[in-house]
SESE-960763 format. One record per atom (N, C-alpha, C): x, y, z; atom name; residue number from 0. Coordinates in steps of 0.02 Angstrom, whole numbers, plus 50000, padded with zeros to 5 digits. Atoms other than C-alpha are relative to their C-alpha. Layout:
BEGIN
{{X,Y,Z},CA,NUM} ...
! end
This chain:
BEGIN
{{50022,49937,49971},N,0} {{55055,53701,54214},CA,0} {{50060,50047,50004},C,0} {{49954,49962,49995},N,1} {{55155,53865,54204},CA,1} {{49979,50038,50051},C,1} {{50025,49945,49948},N,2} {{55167,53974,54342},CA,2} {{50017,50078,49984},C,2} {{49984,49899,50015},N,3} {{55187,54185,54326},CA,3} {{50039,50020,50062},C,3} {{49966,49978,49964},N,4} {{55312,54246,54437},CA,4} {{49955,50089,50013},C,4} {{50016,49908,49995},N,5} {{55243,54430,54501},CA,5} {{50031,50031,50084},C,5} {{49992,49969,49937},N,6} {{55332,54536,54627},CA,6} {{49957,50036,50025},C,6} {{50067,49960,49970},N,7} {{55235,54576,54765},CA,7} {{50038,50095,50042},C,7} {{49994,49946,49973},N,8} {{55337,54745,54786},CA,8} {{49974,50043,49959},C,8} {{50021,49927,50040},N,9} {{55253,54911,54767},CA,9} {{49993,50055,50072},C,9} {{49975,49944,49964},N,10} {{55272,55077,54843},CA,10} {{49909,49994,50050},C,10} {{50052,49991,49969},N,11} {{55155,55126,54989},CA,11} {{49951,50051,49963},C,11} {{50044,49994,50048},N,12} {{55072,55226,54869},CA,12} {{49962,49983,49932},C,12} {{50022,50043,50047},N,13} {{55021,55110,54738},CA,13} {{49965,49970,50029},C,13} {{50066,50054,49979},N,14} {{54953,54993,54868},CA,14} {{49944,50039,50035},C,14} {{50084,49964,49977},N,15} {{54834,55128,54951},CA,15} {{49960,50018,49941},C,15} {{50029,49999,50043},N,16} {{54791,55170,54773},CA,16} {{49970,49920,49947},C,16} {{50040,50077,50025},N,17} {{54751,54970,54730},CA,17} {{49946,49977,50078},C,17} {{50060,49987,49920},N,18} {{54665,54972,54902},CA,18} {{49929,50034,49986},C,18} {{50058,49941,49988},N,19} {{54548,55104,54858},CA,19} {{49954,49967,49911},C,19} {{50030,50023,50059},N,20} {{54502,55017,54691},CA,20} {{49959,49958,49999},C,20} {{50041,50055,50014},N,21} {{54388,54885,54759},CA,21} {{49992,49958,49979},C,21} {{50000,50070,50048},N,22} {{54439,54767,54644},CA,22} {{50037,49923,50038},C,22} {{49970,50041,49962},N,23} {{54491,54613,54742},CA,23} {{50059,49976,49984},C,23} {{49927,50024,50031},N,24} {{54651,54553,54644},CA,24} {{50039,50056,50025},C,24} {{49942,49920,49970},N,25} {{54710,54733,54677},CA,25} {{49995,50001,50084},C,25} {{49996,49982,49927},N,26} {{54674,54734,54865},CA,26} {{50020,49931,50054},C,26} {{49968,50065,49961},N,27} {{54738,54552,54891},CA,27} {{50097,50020,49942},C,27} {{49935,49959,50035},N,28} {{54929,54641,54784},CA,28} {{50013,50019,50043},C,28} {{49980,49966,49960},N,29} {{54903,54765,54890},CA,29} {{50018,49981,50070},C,29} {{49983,50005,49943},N,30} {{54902,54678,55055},CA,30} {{50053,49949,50005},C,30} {{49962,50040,50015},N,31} {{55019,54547,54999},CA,31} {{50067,50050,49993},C,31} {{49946,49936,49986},N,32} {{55146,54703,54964},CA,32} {{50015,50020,50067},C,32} {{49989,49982,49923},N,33} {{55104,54774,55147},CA,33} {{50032,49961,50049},C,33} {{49941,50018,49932},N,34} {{55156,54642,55254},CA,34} {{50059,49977,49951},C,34} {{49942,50016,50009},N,35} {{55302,54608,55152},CA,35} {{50039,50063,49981},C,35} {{49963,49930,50010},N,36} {{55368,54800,55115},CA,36} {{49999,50024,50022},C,36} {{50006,49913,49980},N,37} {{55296,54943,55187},CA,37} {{50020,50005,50082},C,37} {{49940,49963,49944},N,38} {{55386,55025,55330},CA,38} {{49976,50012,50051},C,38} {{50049,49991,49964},N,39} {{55244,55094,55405},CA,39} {{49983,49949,50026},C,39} {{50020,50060,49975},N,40} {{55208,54966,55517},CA,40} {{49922,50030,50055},C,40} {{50081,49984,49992},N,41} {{55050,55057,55605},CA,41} {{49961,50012,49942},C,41} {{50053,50015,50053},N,42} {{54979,55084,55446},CA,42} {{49994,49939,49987},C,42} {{50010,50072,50014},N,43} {{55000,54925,55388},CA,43} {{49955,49963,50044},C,43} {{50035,50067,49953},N,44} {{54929,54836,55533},CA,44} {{49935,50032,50007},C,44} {{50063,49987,49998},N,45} {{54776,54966,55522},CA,45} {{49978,49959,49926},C,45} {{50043,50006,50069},N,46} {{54752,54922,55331},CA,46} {{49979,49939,50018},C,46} {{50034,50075,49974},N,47} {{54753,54736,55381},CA,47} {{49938,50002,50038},C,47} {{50063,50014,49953},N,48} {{54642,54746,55521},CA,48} {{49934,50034,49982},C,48} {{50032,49959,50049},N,49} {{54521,54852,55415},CA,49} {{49973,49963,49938},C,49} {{50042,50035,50068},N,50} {{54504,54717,55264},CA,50} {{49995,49948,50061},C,50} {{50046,50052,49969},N,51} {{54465,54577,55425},CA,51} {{49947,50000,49983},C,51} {{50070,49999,50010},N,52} {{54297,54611,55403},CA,52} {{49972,50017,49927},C,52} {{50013,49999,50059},N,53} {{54284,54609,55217},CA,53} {{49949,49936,49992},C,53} {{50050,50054,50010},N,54} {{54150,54501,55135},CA,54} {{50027,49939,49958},C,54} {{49967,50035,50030},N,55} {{54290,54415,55045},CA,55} {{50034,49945,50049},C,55} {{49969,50060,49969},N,56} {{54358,54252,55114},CA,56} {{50092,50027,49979},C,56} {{49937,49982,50034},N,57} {{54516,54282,55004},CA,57} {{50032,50063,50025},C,57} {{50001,49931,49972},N,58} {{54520,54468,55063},CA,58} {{50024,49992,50073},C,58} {{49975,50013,49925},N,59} {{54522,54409,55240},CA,59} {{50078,49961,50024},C,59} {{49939,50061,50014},N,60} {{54658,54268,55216},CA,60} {{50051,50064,49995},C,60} {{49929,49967,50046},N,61} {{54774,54406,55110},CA,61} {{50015,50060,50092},C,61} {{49966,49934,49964},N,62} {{54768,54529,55264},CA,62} {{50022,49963,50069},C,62} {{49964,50061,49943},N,63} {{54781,54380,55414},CA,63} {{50067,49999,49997},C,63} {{49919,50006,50013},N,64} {{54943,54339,55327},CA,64} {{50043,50042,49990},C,64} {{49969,49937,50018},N,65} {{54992,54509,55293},CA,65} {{50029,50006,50072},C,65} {{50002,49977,49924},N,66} {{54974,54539,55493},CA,66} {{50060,49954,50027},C,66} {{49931,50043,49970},N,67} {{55106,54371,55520},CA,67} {{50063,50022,49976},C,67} {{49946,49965,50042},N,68} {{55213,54457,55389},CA,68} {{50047,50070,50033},C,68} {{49995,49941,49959},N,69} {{55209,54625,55492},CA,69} {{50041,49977,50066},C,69} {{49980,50024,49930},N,70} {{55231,54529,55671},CA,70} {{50095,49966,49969},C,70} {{49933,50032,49992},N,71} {{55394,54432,55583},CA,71} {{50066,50080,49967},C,71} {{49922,49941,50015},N,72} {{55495,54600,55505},CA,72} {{49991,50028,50050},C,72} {{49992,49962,49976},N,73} {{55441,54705,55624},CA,73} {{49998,49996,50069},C,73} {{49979,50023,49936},N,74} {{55442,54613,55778},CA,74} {{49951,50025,50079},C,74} {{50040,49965,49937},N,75} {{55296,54709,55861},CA,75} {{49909,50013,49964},C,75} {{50069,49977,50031},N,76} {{55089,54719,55843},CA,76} {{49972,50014,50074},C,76} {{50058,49975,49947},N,77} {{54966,54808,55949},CA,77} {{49958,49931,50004},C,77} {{50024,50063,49977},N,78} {{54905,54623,56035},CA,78} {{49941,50026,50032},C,78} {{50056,49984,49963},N,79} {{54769,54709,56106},CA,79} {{49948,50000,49966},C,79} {{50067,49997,50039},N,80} {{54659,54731,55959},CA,80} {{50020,49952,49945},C,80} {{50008,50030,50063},N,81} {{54756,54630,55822},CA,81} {{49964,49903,50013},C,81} {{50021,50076,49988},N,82} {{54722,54460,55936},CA,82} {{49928,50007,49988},C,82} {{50107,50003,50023},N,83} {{54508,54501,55947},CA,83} {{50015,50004,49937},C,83} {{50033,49987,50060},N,84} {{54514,54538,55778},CA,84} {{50015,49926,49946},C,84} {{49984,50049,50018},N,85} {{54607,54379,55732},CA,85} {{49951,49946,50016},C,85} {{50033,50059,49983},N,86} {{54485,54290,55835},CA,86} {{49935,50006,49980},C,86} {{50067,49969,50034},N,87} {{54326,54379,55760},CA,87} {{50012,49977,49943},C,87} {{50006,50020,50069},N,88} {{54383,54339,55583},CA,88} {{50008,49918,49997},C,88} {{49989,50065,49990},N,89} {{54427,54165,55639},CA,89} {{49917,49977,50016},C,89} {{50055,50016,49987},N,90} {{54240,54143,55682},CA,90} {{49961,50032,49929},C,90} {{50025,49979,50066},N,91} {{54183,54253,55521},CA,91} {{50003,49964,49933},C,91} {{50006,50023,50042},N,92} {{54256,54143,55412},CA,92} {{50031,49929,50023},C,92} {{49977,50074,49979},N,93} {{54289,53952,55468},CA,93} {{50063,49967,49991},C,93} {{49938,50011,50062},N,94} {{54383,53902,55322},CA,94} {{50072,50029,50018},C,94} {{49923,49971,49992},N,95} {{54528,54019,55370},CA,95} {{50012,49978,50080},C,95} {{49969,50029,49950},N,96} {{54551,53926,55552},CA,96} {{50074,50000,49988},C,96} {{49944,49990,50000},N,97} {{54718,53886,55483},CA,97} {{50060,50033,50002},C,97} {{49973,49943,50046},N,98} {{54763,54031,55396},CA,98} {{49996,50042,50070},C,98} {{50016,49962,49941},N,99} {{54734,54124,55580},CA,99} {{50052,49967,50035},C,99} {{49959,50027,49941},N,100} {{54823,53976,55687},CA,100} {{50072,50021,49968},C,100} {{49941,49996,50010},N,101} {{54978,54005,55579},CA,101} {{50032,50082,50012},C,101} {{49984,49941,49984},N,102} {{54982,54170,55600},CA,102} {{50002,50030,50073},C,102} {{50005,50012,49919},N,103} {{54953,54156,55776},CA,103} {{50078,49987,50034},C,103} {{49924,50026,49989},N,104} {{55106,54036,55778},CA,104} {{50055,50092,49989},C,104} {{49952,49948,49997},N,105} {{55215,54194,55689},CA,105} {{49995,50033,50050},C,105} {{49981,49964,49978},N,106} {{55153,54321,55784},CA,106} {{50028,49957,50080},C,106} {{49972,50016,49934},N,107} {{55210,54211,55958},CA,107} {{50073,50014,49994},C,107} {{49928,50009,50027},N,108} {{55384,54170,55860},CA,108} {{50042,50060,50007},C,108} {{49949,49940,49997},N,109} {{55435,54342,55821},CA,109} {{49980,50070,50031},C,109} {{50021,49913,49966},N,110} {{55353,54483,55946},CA,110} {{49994,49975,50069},C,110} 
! end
């Protein structure tokens, strides 16, 4: 098996324009970019909390982890709405229990 190396950097305007494309590969790029680049850290943590409720499992996962990504550079999330929403998508989609507790763990670690 070979693997593909792909950087997940791209400008905050590339990923609102792979955001807006609907296409799921592009809006799991894009949020995979966000919590690891963009600056904006209230946008970011709106875009995340914004694909929670996607009908995508994968979709949900990419922006969960985006949100631990956010909590570890930037050391700060609005806990008031990003925890319900962590715990709403944690009931929306089962499967991502993990994918929630670990991010749980970050955000305790670094905010």
């Amino acid at each position: 098996m070979s693997l593909l190396y792909q950087d997940p950097s791209m400008s905050h305007d590339e990923a609102a324009d792979l955001l807006a494309s609907d296409e799921e590969a592009n809006i799991i790029a894009a949020l995979v970019s966000i919590g690891l680049n963009e600056q904006d850290r209230v946008w970011a943590e709106a875009i995340c909390l914004s694909r929670l409720s996607s009908d995508s499992a994968a979709v949900a996962a990419s922006a969960i982890t985006a949100l631990g990504h956010i909590a570890r550079r930037h050391g700060v999330l609005d806990m008031k709405t990003v925890i319900p929403a962590l715990t709403t998508a944690k009931k929306n989609f089962p499967a991502l229990e993990a994918t929630v507790a670990d991010t749980l763990d970050d955000i305790a670690m670094f905010t």
